[in-house]
N, C-alpha and C positions, 0 to 999 in steps of 0.2 A: 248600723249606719256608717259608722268611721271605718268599719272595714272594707264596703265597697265604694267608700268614698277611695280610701290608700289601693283598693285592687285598680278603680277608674284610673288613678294617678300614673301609677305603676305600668299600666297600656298603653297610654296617651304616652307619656314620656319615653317608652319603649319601643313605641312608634318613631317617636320625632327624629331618635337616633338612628335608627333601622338603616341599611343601604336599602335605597329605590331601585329595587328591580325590573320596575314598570317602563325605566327609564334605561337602562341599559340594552344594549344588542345583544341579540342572541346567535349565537354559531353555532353551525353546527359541523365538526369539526371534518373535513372530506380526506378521500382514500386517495389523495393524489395531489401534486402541488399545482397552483393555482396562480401561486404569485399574487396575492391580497394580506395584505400588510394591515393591522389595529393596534389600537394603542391603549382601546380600552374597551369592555363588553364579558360576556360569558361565553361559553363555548361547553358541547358534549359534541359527545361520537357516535347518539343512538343507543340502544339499548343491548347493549353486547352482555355477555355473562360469561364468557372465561375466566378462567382464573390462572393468573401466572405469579413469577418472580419476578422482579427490578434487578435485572444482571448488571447490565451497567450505565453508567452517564457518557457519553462521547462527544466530541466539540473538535470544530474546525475552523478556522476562520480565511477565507476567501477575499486577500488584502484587493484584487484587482474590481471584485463587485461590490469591496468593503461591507462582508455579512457576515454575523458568525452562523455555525451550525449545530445548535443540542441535538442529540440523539440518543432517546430512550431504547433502552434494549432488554427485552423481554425475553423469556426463556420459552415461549409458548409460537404457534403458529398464529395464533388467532389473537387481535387485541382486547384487552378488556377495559371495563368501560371508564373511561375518562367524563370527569367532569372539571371545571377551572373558572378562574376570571384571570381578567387584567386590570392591578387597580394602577392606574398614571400617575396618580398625588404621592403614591408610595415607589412609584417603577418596580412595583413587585408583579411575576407571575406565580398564580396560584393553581395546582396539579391536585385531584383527588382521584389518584387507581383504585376501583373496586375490585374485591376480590383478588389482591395485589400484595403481595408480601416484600419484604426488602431480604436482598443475599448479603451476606456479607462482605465488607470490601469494596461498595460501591461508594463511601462515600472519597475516591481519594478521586479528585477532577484533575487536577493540573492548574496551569496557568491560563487562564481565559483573558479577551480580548474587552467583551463588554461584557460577563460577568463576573458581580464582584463574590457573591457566595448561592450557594444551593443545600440549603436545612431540609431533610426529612423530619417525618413525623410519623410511625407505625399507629395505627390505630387499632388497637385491642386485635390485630391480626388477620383484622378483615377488609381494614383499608392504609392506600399510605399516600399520606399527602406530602406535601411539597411545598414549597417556596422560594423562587428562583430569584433572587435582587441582583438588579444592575447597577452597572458602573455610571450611567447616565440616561437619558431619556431616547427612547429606542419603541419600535415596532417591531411587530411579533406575526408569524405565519405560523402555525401550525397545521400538518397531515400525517393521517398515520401512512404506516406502510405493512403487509403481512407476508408471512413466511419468510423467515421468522418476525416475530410481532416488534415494530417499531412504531413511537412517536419521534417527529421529526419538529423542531420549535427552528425557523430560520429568524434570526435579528439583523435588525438594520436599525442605525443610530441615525436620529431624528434631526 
């Protein structure tokens, strides 16, 4: 009895903390720019299965539309499959490439406009995630783009 009394507990409170999915938007992430700005939701790219490298991180920032530009660059022709959110409370954006490996070298960015760091995370070599933190409270586009294989994050501060 006390133990599916502690498993019920363990649920319920495991619940209460959970992120509300139910409540978030969902994206799905297009092959072309759009010019649509969030600030918070999920996003995928469809059901891709390539498999590449993270060659490099690239960034621009465009003072007269005041946007910066990341740009993921892939060693492959084809994108593979992106999964992410956007948490606002944290101004973090969060990257998960499947089937995605990291090259070396890529973590040296430069000086950025609005961001202030970008952490990978290799996952046992099947996946690599990411986490993008800004310098302040900003929106976020993303689209990929192929041949060769890019993700494109445009920011704009809020």
């Amino acid at each position: 009895m006390k133990l599916i009394l502690t498993f019920l507990l363990i649920v319920v409170c495991g619940s209460a903390f959970a992120l509300n999915l139910t409540s978030e938007h969902i994206h799905k992430i297009p092959e072309r720019k759009k010019t649509i700005y969030f600030n918070s939701g999920i996003f995928h790219n469809g059901n891709k299965t390539g498999e590449a490298k993270l060659k490099a991180v690239r960034h621009s920032f465009a003072e007269k539309q005041n946007y910066e530009r990341l740009v993921f660059d892939f060693d492959s022709n084809k994108m593979p499959k992106v999964y992410g959110g956007f948490i606002d409370a944290k101004n973090q954006l969060h990257l998960d490439f499947f089937k995605v490996s990291l090259e070396s070298g890529v973590n040296s960015f430069g000086k950025s406009v609005m961001v202030d760091t970008i952490n990978f995370f290799p996952i046992q070599g099947e996946t690599l995630a990411l986490e993008v933190n800004f310098k302040f409270k900003v929106k976020v586009e993303l689209f990929t783009l192929e041949n060769p294989a890019r993700l494109v994050v445009d920011v704009i501060k809020i």
